[in-house]
C-alpha positions, 0 to 999 in steps of 0.5 A: 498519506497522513493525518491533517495538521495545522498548516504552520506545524506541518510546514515545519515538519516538511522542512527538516528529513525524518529518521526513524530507528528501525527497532531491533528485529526479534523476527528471525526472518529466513532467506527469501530465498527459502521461500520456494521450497514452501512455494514452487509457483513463489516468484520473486520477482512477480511480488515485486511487481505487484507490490510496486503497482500496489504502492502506486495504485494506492496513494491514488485511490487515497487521493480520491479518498476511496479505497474499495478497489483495493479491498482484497489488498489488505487485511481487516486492521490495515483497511480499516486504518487507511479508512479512517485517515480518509474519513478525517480528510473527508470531515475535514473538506481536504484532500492529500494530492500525491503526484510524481510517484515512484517506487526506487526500488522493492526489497524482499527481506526474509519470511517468518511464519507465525500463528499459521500464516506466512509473512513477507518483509519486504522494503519499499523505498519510494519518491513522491510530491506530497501535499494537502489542500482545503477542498473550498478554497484550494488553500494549501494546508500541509505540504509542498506542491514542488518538493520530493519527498524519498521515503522508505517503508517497511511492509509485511505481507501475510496469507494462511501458511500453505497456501500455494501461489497460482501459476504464472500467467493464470489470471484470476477472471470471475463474473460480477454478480451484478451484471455478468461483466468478467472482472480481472481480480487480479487487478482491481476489485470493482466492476469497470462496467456497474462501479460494483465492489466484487468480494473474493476470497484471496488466497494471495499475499495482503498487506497488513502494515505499513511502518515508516523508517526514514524520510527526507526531503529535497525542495 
């Protein structure tokens, strides 16, 4: 997703690759897997999962320019940001479609801990069709209806230091206090049943920025 720009501006931007230098890291990450001995239930591989489901799930949602199923996903900072982009779309009357998803590949980088939380670093690298229309007249703002764009992200992911994994396969399984429908939290945040957001305390990993690191474009 990404902020509205003048048609001719963002077609020239979509046209050429963008590289961004990753900065030199002053976090001294330790090995991943090092992780365990903080974390016996920690497993690499499910974060992995997650954080690909994650990736798809929300340019979805950003496409439907509702985030509220995500909520438990992301810290205060980081919803708050993505609400805002919406919110221009919305004022705007546009909408950022992102079609043939794919996430390539989910690298865990290393862990630091800092102001008592735990953070992950980990690398998504990711293919997807991306583009921008006006909502009245179907106008093509921004983007390209064809060309694939690979983009590479850095994510840090974070939770209170000391917090301990739930064991594999134990699914977190609450009540929505609006009906009583049980409610997977581990998949969505909103009742399938009454569309209520359900508010949970999380105690896995959130999201708490997103930095892009390189960019190009094929088409």
């Amino acid at each position: 997703m990404k902020n509205a720009k003048s048609s001719k501006h963002a077609a020239s931007e979509q046209a050429r690759p963008i590289n961004m230098q990753r900065p030199e890291d002053t976090r001294n990450l330790s090995p991943i897997s090092a992780y365990s001995a903080l974390d016996p239930n920690f497993n690499q591989a499910d974060l992995k999962e997650k954080l690909s489901n994650l990736y798809v799930q929300m340019q979805n949602a950003c496409q439907d320019k509702n985030l509220d199923s995500l909520r438990p996903y992301f810290t205060d900072a980081l919803f708050a940001q993505l609400e805002r982009q919406i919110d221009a779309l919305r004022r705007n009357g546009q909408t950022n479609y992102v079609e043939r998803i794919a996430v390539l590949s989910v690298v865990l980088n290393g862990y630091y801990q800092a102001g008592g939380d735990d953070h992950i670093i980990a690398t998504l690298n990711t293919r997807i069709v991306d583009y921008t229309v006006n909502d009245e007249t179907g106008e093509l703002i921004s983007g390209s209806k064809t060309a694939e764009k690979f983009m590479t992200y850095e994510w840090d992911l974070t939770r209170p230091t000391g917090t301990i994994t739930d064991p594999e396969g134990e699914m977190k399984v609450i009540n929505c206090p609006n009906c009583g429908a049980p409610v997977n939290i581990n998949q969505t945040a909103k009742c399938e049943y009454c569309d209520s957001v359900i508010t949970v305390e999380n105690h896995d990993f959130v999201l708490s920025s997103i930095r892009g690191l390189a960019q190009r474009t094929n088409g």
